[in-house]
Each structure stands twice: as structure tokens, then as C-alpha cells.
mmCIF file of the N, C-alpha and C atoms, coordinates in Angstrom:
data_MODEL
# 
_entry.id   MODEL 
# 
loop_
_atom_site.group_PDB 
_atom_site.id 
_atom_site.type_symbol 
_atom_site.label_atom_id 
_atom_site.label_alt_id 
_atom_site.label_comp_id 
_atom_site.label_asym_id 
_atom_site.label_entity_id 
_atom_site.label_seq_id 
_atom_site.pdbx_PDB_ins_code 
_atom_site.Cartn_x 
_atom_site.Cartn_y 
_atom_site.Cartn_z 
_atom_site.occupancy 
_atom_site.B_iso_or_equiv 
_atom_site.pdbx_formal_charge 
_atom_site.auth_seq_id 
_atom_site.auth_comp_id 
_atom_site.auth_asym_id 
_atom_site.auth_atom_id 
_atom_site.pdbx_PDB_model_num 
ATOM 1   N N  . UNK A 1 1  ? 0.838  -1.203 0.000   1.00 0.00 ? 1  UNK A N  1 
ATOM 2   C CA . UNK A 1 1  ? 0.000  0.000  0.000   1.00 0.00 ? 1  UNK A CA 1 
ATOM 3   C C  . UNK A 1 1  ? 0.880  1.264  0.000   1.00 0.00 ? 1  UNK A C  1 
ATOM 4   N N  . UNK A 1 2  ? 1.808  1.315  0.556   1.00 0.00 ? 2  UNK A N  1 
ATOM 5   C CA . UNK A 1 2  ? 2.782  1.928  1.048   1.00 0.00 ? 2  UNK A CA 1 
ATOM 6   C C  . UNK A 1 2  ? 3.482  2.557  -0.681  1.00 0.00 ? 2  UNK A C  1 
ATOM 7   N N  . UNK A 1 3  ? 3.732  1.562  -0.789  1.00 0.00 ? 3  UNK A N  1 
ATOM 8   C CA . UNK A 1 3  ? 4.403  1.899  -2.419  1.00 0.00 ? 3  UNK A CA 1 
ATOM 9   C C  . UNK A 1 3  ? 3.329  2.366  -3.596  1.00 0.00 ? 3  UNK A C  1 
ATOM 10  N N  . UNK A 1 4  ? 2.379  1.780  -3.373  1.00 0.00 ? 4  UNK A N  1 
ATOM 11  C CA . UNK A 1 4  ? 1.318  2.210  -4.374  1.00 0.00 ? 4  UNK A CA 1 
ATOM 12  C C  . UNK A 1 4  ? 1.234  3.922  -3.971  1.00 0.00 ? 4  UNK A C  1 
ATOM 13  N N  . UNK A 1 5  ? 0.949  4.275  -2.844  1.00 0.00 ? 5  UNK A N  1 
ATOM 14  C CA . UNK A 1 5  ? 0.498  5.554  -2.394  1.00 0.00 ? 5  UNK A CA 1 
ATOM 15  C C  . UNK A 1 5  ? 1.999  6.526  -2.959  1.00 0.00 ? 5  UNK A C  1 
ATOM 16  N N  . UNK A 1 6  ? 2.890  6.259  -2.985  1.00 0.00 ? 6  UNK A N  1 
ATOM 17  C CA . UNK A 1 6  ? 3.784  6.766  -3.187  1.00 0.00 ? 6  UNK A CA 1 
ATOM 18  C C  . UNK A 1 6  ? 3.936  6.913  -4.681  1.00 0.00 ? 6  UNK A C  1 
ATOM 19  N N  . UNK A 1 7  ? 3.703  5.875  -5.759  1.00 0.00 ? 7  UNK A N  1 
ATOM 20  C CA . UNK A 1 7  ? 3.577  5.629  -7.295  1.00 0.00 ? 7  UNK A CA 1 
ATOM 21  C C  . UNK A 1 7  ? 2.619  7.090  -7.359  1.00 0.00 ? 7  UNK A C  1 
ATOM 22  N N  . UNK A 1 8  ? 1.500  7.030  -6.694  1.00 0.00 ? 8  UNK A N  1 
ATOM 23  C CA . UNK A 1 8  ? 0.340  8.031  -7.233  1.00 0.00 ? 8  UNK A CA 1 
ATOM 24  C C  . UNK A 1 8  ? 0.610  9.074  -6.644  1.00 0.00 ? 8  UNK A C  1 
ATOM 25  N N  . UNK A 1 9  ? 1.757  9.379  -5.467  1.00 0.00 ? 9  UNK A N  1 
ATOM 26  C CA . UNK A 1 9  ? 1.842  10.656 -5.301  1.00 0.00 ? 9  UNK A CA 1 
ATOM 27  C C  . UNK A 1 9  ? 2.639  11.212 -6.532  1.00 0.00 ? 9  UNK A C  1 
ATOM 28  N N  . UNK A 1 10 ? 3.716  10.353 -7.019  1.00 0.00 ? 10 UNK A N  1 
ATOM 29  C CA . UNK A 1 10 ? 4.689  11.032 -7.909  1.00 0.00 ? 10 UNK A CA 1 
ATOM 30  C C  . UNK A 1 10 ? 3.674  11.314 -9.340  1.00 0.00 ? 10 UNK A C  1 
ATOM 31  N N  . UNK A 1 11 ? 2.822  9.991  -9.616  1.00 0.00 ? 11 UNK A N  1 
ATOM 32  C CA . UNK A 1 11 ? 1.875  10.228 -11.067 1.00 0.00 ? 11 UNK A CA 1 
ATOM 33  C C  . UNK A 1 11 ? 1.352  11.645 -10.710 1.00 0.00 ? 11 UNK A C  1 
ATOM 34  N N  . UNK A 1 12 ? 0.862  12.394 -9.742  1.00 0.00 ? 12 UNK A N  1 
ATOM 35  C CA . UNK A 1 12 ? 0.153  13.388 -9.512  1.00 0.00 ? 12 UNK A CA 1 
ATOM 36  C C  . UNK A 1 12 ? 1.410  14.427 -9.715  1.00 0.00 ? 12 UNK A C  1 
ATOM 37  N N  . UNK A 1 13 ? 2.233  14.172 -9.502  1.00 0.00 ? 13 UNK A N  1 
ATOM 38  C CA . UNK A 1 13 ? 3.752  15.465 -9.685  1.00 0.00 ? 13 UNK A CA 1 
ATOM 39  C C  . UNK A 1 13 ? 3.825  15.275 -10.806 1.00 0.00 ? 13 UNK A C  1 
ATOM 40  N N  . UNK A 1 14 ? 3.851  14.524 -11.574 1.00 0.00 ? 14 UNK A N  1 
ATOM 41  C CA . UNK A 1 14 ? 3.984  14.476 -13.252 1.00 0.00 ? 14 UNK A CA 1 
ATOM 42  C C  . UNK A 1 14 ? 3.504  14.926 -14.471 1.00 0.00 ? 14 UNK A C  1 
ATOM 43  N N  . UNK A 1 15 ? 1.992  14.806 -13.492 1.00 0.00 ? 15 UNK A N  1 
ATOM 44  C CA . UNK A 1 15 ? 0.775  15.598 -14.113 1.00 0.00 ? 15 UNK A CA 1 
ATOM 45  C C  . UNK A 1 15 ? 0.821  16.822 -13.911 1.00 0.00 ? 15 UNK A C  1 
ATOM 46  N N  . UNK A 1 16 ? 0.674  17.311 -12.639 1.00 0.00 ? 16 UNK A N  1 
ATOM 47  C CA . UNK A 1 16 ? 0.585  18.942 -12.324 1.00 0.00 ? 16 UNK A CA 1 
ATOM 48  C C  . UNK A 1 16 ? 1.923  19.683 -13.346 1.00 0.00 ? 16 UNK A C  1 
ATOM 49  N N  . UNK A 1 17 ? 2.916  18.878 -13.268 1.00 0.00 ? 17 UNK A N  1 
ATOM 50  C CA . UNK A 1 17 ? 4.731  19.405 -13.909 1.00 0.00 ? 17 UNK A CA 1 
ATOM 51  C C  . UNK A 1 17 ? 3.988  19.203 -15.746 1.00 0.00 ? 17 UNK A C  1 
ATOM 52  N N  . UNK A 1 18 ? 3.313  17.953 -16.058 1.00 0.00 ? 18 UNK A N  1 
ATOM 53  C CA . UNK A 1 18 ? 2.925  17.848 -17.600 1.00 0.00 ? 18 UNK A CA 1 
ATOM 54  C C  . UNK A 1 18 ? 1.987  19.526 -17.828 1.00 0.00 ? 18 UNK A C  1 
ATOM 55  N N  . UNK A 1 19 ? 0.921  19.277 -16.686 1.00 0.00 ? 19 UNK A N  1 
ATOM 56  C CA . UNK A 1 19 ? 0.088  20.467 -17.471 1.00 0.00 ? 19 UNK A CA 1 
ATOM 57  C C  . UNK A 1 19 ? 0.773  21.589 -17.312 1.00 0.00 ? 19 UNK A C  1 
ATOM 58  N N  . UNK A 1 20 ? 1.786  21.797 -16.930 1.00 0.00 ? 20 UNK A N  1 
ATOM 59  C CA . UNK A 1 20 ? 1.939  23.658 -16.378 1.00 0.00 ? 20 UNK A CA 1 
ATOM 60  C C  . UNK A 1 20 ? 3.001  23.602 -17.623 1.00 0.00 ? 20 UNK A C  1 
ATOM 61  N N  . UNK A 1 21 ? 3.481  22.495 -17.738 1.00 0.00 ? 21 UNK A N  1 
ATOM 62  C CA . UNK A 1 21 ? 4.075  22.954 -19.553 1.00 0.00 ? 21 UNK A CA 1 
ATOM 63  C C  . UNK A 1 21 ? 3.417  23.050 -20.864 1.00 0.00 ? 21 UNK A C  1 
ATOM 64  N N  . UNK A 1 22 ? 3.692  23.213 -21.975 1.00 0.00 ? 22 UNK A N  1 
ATOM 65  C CA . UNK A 1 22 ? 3.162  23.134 -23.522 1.00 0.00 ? 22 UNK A CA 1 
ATOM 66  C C  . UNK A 1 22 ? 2.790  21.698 -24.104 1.00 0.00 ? 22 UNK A C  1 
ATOM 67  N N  . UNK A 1 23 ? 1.920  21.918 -24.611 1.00 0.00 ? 23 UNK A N  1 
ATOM 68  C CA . UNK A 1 23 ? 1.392  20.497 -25.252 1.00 0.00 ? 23 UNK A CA 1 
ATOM 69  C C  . UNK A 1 23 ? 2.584  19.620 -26.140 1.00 0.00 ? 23 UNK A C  1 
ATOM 70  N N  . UNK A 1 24 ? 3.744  20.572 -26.347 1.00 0.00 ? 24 UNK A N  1 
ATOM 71  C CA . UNK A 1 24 ? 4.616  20.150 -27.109 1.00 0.00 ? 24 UNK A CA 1 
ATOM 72  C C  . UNK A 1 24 ? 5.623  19.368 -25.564 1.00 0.00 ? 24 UNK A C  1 
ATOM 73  N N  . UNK A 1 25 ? 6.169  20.149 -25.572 1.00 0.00 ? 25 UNK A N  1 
ATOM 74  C CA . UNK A 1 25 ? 7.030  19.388 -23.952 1.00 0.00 ? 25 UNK A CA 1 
ATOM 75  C C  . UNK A 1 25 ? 6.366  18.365 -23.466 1.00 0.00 ? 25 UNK A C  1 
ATOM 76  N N  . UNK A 1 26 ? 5.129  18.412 -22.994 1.00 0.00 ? 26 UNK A N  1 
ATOM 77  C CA . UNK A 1 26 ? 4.593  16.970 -22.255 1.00 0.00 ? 26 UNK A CA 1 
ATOM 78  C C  . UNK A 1 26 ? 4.810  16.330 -23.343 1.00 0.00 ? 26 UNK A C  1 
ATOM 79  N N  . UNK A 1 27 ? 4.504  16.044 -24.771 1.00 0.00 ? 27 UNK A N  1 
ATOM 80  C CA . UNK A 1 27 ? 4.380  15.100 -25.654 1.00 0.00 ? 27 UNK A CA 1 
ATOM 81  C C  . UNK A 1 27 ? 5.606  14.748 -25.682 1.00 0.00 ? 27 UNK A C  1 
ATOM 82  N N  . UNK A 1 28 ? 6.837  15.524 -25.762 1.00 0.00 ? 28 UNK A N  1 
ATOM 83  C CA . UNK A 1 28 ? 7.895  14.867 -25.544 1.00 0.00 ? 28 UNK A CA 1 
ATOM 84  C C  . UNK A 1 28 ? 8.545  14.218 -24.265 1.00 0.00 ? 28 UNK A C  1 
ATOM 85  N N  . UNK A 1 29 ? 8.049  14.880 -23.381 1.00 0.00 ? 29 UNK A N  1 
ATOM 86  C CA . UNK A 1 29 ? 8.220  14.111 -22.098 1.00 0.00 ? 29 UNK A CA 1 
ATOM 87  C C  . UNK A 1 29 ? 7.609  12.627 -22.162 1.00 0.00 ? 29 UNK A C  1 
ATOM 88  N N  . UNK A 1 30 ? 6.940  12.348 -22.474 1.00 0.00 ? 30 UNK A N  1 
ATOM 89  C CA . UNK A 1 30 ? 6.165  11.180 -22.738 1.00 0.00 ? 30 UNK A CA 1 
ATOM 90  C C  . UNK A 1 30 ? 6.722  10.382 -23.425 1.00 0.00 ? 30 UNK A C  1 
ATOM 91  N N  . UNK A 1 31 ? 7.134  11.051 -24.604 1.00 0.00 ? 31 UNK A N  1 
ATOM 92  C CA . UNK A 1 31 ? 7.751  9.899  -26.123 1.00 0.00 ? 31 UNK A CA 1 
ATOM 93  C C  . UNK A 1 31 ? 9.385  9.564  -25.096 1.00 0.00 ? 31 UNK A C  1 
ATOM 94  N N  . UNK A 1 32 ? 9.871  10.101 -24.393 1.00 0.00 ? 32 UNK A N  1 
ATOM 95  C CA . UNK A 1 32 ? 11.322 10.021 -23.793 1.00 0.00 ? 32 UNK A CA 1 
ATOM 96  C C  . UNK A 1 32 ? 10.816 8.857  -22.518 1.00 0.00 ? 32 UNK A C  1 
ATOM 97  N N  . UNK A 1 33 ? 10.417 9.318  -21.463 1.00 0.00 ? 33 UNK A N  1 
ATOM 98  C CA . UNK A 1 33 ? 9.862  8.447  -20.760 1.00 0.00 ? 33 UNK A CA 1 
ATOM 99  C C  . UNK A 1 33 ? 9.858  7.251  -21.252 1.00 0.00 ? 33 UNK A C  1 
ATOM 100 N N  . UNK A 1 34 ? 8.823  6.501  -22.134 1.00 0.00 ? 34 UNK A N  1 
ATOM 101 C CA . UNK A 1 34 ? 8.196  5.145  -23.008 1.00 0.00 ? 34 UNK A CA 1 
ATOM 102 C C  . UNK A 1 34 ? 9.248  5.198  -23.616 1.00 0.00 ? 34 UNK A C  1 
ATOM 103 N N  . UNK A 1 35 ? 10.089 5.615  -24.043 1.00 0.00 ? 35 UNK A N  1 
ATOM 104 C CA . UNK A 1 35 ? 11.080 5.233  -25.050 1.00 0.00 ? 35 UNK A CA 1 
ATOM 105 C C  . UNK A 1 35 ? 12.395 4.951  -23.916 1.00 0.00 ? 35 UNK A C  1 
ATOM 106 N N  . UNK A 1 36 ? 12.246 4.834  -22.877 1.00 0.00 ? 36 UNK A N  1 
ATOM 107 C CA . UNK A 1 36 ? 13.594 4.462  -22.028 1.00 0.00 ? 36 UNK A CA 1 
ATOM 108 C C  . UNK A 1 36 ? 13.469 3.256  -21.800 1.00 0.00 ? 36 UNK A C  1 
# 
């Protein structure tokens, strides 16, 4: 539980950090991410 809660705190930092950038940056953040 412990680790899960922690997975979704960071998914929630990823998101708030995706939206406050450009549709272009998150998309590349994404293609880099999946592509590691």
C-alpha cells in the first residue's frame, strides 16, 4: 500500500509538472519516458 500511495503521489507530480508545460514538452516528455 505503502508503495502504491507513493507511485500516485509522484503520477500526480507528473501531471501537475505535464500540465503547467506546452502540449509540445509533455508530448515529448512522454515519447522520452516510453522510449527508455
Amino acid at each position: 500500500m505503502k508503495g502504491q500511495s507513493s507511485a500516485l503521489r509522484e503520477l500526480n507530480f507528473w501531471l501537475s509538472m505535464l500540465l503547467g508545460l506546452s502540449p509540445l514538452w509533455a508530448a515529448a516528455a512522454l515519447l522520452i519516458f516510453f522510449g527508455l
